[in-house]
DOFI-350393 format. One record per residue (C-alpha): residue in three letters; x, y, z; residue number from 0. Coordinates in pm, whole numbers, plus 50000, padded with zeros to 5 digits. Each point is the difference from the previous one (the first is absolute). Example, Ala and Ser with C-alpha at 12.3 -4.5 7.8 and 13.67 -1.06 7.14 Angstrom:
! residues 2
<r->ALA east->51230 north->49550 up->50780 k->0>
<r->SER east->50137 north->50344 up->49934 k->1>
END
This chain:
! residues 96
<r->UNK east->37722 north->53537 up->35773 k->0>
<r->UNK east->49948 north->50297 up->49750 k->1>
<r->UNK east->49986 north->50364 up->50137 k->2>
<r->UNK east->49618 north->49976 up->49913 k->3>
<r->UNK east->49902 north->49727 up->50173 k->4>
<r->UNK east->50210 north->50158 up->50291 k->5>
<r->UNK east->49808 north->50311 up->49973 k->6>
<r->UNK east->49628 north->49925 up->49880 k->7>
<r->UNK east->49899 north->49651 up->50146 k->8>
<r->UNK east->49801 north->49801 up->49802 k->9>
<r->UNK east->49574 north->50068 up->50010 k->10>
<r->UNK east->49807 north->49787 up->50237 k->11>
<r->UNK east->49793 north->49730 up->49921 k->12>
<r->UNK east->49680 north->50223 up->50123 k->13>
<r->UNK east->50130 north->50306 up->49749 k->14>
<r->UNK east->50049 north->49720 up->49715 k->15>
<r->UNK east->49677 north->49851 up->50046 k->16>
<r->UNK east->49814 north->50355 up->50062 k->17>
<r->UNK east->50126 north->50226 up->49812 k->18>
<r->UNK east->50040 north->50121 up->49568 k->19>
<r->UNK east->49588 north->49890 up->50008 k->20>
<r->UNK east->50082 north->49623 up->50078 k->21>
<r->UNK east->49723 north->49939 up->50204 k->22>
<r->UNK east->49771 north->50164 up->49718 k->23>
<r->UNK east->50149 north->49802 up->49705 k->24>
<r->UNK east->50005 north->49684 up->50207 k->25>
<r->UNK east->49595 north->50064 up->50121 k->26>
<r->UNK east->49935 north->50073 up->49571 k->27>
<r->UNK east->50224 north->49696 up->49941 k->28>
<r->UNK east->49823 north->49741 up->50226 k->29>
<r->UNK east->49643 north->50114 up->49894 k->30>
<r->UNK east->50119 north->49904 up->49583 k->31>
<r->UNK east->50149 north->49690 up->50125 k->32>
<r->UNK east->49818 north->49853 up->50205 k->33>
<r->UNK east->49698 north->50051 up->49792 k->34>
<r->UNK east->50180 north->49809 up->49763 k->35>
<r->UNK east->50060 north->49714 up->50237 k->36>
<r->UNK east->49713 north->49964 up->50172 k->37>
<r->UNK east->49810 north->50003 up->49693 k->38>
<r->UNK east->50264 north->49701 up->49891 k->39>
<r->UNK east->50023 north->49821 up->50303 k->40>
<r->UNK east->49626 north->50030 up->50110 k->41>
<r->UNK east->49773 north->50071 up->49716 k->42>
<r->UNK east->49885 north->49668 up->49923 k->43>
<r->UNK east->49852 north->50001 up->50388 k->44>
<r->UNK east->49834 north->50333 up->49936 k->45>
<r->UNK east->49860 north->49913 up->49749 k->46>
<r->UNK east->49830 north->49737 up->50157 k->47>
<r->UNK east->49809 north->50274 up->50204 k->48>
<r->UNK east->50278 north->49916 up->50245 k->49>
<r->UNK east->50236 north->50184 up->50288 k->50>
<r->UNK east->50372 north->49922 up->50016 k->51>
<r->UNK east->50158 north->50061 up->50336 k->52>
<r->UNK east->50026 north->50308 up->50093 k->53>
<r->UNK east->50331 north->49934 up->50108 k->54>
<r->UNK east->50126 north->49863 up->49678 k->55>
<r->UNK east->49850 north->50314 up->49821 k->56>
<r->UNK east->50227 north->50195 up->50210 k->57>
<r->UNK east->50298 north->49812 up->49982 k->58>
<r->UNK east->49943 north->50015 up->49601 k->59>
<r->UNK east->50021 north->50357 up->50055 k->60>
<r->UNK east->50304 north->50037 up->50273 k->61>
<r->UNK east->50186 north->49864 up->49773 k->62>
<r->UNK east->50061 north->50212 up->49774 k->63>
<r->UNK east->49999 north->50332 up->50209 k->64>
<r->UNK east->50318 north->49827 up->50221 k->65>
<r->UNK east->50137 north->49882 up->49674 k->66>
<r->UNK east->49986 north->50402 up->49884 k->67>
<r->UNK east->50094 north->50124 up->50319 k->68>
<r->UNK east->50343 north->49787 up->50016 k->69>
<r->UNK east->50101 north->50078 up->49624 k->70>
<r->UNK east->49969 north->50353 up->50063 k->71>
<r->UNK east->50194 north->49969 up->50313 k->72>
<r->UNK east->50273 north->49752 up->49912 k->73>
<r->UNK east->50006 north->50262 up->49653 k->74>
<r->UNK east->50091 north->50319 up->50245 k->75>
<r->UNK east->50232 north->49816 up->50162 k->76>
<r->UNK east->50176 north->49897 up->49698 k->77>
<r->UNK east->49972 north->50368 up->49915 k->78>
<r->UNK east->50145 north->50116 up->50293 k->79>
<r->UNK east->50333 north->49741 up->49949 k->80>
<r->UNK east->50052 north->50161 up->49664 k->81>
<r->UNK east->49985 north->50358 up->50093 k->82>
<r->UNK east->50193 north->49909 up->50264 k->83>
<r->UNK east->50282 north->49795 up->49819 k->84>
<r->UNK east->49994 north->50268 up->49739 k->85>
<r->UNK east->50058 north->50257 up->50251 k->86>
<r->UNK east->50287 north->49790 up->50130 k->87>
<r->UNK east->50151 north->49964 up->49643 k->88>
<r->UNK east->49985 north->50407 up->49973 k->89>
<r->UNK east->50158 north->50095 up->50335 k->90>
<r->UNK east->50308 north->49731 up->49922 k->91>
<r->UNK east->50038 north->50206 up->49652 k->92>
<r->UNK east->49993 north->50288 up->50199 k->93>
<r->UNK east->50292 north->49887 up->50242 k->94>
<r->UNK east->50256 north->49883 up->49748 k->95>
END
């Protein structure tokens, strides 16, 4: 274990998902998206002077805000492992 990760844990999974504006690009993300898709998936029924489930409409637009939400998270993460192995790599210079 590197002298980082001893020192500064890694962020949790509430400060990945919530924080750097995730929630905000994830909200602007899902409303783009799943536009798109339910325009795709459910147009033709529209159309027709139609309703699609309202539960499909949502799920259309879940979708993409989760899929957001977990690349930015799994991203800071992966951040956080760099910095972190980095910082390892710098304090072992350091010692010899």
């Amino acid at each position: 274990m590197s002298a980082l990760e001893r020192t500064v844990p890694p962020p949790s999974i509430l400060q990945m998902i919530f924080s750097d504006g995730t929630p905000k690009k994830a909200v602007l993300t899902a409303l783009v998206v799943g536009t798109i898709l339910t325009t795709i998936n459910h147009g033709d029924i529209m159309l027709d002077g139609q309703v699609p489930a309202a539960w499909k409409i949502l799920l259309t637009y879940c979708v993409p805000y989760c899929v957001t939400t977990w690349g930015a998270a799994t991203g800071k993460l992966a951040q956080w492992r760099r910095v972190s192995r980095s910082h390892n790599l710098s304090v072992e210079d350091k010692e010899q």
